[in-house]
PDB file of N, CA, C and O in Angstrom:
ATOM      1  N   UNK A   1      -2.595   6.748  13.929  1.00  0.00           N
ATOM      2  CA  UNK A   1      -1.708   6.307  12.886  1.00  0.00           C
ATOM      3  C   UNK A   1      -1.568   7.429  11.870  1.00  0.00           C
ATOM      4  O   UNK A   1      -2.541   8.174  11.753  1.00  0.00           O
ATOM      5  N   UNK A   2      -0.442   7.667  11.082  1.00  0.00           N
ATOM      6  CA  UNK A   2      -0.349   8.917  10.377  1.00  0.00           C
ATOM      7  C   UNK A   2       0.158   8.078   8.870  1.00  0.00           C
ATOM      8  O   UNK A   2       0.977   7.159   8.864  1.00  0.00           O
ATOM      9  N   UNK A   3      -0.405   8.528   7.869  1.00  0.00           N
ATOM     10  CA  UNK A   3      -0.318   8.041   6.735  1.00  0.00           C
ATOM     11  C   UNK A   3       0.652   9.155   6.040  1.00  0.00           C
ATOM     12  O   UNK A   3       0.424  10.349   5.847  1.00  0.00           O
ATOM     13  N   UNK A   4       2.077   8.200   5.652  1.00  0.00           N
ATOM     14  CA  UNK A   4       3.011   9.103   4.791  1.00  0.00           C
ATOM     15  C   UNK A   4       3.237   8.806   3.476  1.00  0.00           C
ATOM     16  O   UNK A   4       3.272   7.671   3.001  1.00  0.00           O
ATOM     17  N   UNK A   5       3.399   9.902   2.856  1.00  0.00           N
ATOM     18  CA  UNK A   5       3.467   8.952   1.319  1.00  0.00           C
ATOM     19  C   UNK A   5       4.960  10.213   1.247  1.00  0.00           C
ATOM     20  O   UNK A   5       5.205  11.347   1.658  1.00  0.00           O
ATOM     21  N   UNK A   6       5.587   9.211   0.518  1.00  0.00           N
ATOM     22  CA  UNK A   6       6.531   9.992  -0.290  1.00  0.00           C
ATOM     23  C   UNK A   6       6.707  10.369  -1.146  1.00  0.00           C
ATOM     24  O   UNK A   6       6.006   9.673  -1.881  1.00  0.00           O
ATOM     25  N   UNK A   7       7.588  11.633  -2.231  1.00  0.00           N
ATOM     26  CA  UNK A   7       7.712  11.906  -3.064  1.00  0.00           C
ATOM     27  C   UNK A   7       7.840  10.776  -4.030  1.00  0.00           C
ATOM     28  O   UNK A   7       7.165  10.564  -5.037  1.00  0.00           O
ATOM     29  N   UNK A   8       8.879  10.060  -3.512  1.00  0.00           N
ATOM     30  CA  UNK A   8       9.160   8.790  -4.632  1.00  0.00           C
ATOM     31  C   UNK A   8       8.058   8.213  -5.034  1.00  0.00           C
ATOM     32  O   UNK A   8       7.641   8.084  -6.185  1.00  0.00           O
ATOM     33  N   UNK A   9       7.450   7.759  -3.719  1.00  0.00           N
ATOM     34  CA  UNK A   9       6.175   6.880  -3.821  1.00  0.00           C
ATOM     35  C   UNK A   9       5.077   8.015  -5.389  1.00  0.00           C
ATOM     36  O   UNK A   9       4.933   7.822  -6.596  1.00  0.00           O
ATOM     37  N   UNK A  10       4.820   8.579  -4.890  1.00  0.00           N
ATOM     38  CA  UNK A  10       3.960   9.646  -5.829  1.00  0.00           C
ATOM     39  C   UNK A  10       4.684   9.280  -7.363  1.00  0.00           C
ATOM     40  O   UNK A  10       4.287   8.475  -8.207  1.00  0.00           O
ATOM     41  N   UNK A  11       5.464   9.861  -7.384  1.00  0.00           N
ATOM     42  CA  UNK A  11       6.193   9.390  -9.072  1.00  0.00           C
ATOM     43  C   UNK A  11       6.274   8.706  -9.159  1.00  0.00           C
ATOM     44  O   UNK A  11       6.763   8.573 -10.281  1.00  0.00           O
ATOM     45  N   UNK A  12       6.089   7.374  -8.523  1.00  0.00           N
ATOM     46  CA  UNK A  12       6.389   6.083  -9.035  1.00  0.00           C
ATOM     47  C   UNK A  12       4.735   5.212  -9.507  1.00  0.00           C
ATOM     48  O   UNK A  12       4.517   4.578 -10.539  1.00  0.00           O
ATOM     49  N   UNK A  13       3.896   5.444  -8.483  1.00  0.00           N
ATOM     50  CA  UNK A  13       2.101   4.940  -8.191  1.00  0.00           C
ATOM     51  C   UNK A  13       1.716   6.125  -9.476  1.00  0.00           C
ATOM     52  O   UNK A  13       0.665   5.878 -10.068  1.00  0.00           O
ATOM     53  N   UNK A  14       2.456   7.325  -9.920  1.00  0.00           N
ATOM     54  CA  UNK A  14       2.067   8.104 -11.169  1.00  0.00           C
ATOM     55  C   UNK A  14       2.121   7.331 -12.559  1.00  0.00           C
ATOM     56  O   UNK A  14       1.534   7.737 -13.562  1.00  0.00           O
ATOM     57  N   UNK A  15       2.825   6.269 -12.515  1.00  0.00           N
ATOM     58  CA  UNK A  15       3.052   5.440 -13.737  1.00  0.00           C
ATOM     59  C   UNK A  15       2.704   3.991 -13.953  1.00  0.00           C
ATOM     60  O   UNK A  15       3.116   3.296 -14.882  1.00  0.00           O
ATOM     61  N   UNK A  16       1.723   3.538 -12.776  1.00  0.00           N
ATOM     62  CA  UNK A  16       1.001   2.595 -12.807  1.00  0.00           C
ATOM     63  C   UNK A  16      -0.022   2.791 -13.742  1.00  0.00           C
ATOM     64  O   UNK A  16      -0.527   3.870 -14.050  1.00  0.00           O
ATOM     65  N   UNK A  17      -0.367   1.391 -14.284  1.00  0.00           N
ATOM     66  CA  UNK A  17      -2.128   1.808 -14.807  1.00  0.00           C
ATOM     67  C   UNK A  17      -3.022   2.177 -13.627  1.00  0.00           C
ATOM     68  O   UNK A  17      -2.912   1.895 -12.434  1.00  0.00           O
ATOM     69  N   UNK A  18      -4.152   3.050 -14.442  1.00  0.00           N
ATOM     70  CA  UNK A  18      -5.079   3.367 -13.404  1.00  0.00           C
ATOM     71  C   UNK A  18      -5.673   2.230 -12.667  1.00  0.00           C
ATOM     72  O   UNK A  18      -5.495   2.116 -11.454  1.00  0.00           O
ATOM     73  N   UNK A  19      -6.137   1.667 -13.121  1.00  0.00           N
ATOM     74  CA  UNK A  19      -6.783   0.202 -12.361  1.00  0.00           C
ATOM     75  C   UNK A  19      -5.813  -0.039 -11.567  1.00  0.00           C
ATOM     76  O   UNK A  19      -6.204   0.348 -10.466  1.00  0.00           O
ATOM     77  N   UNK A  20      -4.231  -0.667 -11.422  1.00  0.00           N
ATOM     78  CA  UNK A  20      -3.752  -0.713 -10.631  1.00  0.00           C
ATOM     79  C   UNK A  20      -3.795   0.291  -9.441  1.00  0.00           C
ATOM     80  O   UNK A  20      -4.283  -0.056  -8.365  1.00  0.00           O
ATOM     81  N   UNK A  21      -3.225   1.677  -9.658  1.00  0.00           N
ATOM     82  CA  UNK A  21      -3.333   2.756  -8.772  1.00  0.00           C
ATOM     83  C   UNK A  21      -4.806   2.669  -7.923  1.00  0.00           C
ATOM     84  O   UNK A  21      -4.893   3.094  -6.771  1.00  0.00           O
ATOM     85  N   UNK A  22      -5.831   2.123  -8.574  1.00  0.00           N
ATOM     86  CA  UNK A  22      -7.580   2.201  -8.139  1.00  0.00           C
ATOM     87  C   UNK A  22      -6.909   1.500  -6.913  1.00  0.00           C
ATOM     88  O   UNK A  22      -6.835   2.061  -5.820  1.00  0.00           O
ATOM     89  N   UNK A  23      -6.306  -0.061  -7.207  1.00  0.00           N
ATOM     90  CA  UNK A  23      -6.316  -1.189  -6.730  1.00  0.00           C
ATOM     91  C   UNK A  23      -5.378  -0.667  -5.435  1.00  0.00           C
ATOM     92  O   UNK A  23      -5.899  -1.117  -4.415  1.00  0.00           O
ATOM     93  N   UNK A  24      -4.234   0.088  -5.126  1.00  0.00           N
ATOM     94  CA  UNK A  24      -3.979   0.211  -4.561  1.00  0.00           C
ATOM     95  C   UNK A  24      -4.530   1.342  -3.464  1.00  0.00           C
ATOM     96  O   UNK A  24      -4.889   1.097  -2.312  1.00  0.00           O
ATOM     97  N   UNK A  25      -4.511   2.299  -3.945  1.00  0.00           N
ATOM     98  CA  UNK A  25      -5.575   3.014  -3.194  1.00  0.00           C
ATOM     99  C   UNK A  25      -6.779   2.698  -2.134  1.00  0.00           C
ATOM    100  O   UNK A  25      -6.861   3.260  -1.042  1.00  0.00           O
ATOM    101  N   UNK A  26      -7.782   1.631  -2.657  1.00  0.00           N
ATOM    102  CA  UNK A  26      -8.859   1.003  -2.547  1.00  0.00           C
ATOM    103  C   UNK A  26      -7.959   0.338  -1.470  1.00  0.00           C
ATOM    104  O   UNK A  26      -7.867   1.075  -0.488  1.00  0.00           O
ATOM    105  N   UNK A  27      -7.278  -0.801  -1.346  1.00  0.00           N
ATOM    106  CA  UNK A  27      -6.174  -1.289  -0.054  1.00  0.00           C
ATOM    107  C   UNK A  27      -6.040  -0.628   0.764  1.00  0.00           C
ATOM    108  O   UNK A  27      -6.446  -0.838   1.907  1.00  0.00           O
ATOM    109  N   UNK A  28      -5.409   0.381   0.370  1.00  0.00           N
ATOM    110  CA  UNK A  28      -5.092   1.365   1.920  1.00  0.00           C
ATOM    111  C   UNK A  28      -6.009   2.222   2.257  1.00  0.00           C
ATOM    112  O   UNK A  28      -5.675   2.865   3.252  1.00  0.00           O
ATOM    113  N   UNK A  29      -7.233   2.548   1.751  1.00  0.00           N
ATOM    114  CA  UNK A  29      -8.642   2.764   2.562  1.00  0.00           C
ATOM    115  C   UNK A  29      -9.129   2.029   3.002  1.00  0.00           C
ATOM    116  O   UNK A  29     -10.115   2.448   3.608  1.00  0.00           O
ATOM    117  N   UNK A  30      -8.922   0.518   3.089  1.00  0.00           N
ATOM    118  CA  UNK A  30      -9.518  -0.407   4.041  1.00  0.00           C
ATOM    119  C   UNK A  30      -9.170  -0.540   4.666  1.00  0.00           C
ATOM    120  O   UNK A  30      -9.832  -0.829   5.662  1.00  0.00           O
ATOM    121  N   UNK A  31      -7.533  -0.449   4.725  1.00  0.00           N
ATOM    122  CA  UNK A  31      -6.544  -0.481   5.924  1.00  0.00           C
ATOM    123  C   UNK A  31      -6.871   0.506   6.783  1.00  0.00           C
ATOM    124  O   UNK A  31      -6.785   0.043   7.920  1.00  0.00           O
ATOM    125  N   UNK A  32      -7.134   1.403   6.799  1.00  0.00           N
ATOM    126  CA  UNK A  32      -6.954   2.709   7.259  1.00  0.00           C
ATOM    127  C   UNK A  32      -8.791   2.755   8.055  1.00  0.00           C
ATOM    128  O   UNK A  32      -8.963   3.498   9.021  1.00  0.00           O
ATOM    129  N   UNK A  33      -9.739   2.080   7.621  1.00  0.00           N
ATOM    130  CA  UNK A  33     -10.780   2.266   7.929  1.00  0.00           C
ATOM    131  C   UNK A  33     -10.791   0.505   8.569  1.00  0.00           C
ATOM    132  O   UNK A  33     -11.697  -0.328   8.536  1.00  0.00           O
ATOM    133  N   UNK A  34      -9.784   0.444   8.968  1.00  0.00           N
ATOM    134  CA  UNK A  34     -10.056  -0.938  10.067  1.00  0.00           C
ATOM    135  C   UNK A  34      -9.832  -2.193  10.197  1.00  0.00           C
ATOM    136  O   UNK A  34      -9.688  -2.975  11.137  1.00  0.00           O
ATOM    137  N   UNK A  35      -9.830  -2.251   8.817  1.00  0.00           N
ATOM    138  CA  UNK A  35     -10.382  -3.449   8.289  1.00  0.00           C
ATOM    139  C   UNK A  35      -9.133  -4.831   8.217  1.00  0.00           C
ATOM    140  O   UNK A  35      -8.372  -4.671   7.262  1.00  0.00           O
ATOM    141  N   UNK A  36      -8.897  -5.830   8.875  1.00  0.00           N
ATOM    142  CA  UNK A  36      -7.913  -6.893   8.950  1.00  0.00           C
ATOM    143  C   UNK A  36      -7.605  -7.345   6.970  1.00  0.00           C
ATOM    144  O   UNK A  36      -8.181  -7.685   5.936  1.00  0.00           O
ATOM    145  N   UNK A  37      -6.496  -7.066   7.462  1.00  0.00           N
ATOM    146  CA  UNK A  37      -6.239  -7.301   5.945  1.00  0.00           C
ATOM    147  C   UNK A  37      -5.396  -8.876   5.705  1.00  0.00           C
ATOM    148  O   UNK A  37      -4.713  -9.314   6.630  1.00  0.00           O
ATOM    149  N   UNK A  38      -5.495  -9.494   4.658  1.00  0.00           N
ATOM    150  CA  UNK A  38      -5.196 -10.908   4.176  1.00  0.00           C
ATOM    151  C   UNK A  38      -3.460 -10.849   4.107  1.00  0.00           C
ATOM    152  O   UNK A  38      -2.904  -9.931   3.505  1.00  0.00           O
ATOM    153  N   UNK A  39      -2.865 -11.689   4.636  1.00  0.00           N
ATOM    154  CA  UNK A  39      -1.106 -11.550   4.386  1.00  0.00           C
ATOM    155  C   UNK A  39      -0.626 -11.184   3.462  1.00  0.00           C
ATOM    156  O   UNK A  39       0.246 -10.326   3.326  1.00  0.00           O
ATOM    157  N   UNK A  40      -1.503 -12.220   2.217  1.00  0.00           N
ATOM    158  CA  UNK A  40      -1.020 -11.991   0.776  1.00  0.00           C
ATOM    159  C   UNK A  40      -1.549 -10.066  -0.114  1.00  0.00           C
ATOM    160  O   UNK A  40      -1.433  -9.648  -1.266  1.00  0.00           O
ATOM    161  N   UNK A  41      -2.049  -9.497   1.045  1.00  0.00           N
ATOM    162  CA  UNK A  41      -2.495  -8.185   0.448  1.00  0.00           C
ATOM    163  C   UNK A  41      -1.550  -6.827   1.730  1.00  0.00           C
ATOM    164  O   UNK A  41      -1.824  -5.630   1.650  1.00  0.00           O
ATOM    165  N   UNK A  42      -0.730  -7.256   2.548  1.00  0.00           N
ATOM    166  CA  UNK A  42      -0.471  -6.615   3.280  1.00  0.00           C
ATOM    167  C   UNK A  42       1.007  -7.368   4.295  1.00  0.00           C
ATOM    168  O   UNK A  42       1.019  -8.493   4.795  1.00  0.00           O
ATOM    169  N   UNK A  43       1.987  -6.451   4.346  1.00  0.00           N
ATOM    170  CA  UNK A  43       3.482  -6.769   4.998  1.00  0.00           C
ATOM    171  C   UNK A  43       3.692  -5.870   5.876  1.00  0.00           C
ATOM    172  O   UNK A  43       3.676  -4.691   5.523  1.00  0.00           O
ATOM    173  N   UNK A  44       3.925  -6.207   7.160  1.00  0.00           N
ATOM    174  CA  UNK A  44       4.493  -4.728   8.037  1.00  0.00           C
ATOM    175  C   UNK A  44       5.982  -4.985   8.299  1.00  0.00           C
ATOM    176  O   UNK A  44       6.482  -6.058   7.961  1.00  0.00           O
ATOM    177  N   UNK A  45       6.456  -4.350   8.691  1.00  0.00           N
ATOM    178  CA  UNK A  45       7.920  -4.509   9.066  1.00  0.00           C
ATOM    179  C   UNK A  45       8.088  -3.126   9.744  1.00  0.00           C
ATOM    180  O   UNK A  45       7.490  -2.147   9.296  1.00  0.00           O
ATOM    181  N   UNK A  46       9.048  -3.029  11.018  1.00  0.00           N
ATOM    182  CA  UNK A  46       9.258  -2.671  12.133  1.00  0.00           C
ATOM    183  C   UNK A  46      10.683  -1.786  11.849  1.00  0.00           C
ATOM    184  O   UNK A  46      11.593  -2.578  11.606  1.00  0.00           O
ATOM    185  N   UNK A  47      10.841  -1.292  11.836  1.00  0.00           N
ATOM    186  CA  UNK A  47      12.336  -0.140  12.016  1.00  0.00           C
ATOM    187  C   UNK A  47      12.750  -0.037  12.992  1.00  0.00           C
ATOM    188  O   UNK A  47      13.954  -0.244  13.148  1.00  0.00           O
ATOM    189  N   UNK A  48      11.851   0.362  14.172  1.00  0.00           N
ATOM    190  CA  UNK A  48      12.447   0.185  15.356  1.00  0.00           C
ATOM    191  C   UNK A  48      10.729   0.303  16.453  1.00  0.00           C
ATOM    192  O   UNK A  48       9.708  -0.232  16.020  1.00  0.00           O
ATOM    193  N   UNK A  49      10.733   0.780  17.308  1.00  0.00           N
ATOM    194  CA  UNK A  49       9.985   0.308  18.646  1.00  0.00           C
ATOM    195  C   UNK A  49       8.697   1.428  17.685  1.00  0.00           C
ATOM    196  O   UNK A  49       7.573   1.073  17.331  1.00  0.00           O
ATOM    197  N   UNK A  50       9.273   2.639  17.492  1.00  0.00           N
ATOM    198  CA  UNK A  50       7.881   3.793  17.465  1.00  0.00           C
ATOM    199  C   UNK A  50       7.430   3.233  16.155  1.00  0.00           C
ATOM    200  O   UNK A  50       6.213   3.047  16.157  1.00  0.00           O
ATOM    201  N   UNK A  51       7.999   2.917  15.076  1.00  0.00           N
ATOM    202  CA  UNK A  51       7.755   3.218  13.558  1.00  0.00           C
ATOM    203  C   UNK A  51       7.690   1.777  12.726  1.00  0.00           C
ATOM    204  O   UNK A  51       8.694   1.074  12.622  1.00  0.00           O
ATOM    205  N   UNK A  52       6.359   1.393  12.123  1.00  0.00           N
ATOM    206  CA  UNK A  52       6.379   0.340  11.622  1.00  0.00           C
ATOM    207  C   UNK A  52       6.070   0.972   9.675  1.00  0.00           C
ATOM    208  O   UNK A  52       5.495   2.044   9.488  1.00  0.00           O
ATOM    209  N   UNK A  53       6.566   0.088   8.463  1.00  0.00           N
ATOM    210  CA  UNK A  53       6.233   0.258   7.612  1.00  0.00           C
ATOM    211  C   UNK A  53       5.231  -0.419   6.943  1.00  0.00           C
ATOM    212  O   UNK A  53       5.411  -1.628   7.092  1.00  0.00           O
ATOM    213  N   UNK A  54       4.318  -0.196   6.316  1.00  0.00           N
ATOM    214  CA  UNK A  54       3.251  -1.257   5.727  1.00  0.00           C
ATOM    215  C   UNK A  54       3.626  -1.231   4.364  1.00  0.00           C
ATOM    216  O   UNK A  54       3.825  -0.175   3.763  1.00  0.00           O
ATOM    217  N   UNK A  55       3.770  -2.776   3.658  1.00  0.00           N
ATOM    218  CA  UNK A  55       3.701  -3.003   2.268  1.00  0.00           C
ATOM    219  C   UNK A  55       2.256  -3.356   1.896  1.00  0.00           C
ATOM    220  O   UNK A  55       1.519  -4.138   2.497  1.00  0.00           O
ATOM    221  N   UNK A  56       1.928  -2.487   0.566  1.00  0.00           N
ATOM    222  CA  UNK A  56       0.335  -3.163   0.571  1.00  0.00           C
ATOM    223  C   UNK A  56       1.065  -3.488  -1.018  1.00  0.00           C
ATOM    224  O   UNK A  56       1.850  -2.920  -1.776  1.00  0.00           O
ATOM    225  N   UNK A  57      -0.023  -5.241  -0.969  1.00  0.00           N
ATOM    226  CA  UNK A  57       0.636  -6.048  -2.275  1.00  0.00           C
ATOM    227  C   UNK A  57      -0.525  -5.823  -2.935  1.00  0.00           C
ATOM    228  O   UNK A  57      -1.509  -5.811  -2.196  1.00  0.00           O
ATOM    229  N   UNK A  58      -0.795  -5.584  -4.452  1.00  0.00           N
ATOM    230  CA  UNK A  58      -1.459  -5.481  -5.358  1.00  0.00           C
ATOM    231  C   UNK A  58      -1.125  -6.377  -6.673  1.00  0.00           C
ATOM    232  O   UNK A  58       0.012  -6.791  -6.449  1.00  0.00           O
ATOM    233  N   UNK A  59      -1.566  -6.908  -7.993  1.00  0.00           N
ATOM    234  CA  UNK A  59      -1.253  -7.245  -8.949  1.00  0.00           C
ATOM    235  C   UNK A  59      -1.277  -6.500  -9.738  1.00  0.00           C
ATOM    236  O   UNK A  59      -1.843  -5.533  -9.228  1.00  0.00           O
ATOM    237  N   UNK A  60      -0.952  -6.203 -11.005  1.00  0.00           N
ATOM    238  CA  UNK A  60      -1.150  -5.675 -11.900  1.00  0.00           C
ATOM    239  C   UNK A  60      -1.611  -6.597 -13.140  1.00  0.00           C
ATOM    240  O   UNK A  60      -1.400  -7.807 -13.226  1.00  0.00           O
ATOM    241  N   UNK A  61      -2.418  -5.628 -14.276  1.00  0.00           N
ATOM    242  CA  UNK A  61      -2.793  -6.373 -15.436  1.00  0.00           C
ATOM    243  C   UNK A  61      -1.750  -7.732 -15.768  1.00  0.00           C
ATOM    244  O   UNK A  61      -2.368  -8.631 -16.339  1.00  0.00           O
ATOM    245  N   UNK A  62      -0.595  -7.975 -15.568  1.00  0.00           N
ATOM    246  CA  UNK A  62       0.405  -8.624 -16.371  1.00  0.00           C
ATOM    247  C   UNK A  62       0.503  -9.566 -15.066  1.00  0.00           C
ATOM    248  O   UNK A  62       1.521 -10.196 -15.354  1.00  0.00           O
ATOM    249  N   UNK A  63       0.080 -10.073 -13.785  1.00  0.00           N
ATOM    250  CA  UNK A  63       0.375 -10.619 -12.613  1.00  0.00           C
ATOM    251  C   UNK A  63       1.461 -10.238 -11.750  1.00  0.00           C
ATOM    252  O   UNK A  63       1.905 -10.969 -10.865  1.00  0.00           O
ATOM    253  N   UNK A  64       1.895  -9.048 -12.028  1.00  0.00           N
ATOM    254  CA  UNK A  64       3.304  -8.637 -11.385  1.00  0.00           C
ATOM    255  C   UNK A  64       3.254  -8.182  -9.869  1.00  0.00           C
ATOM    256  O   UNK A  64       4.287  -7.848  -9.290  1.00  0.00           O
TER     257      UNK A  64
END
């Protein structure tokens, strides 16, 4: 599996609070190290046959 981050992504996870950014981070090292993740913390969706995208869901201080 190859982990991509994008430019956008970067400037955007740059203006989270840190705790959030922790929070997300911390997600996708569990993902990444194996670990079955809960629906409500994780979305995949499919583009086509080779390439799937993962949403990892987090809250923030405010419940957002």
């Amino acid at each position: 599996m190859q982990l991509v981050q994008l430019e956008v992504f970067k400037k955007e996870i740059a203006e989270f609070p840190l705790e959030t950014r922790e929070d997300m981070l911390s997600l996708i090292a569990r993902f990444l190290s194996g670990e079955a993740l809960a629906r409500n913390h994780l979305k995949t969706f499919k583009i086509d046959k080779k390439t799937k995208i993962q949403e990892f869901r987090v809250k923030d201080h405010r419940g957002n």
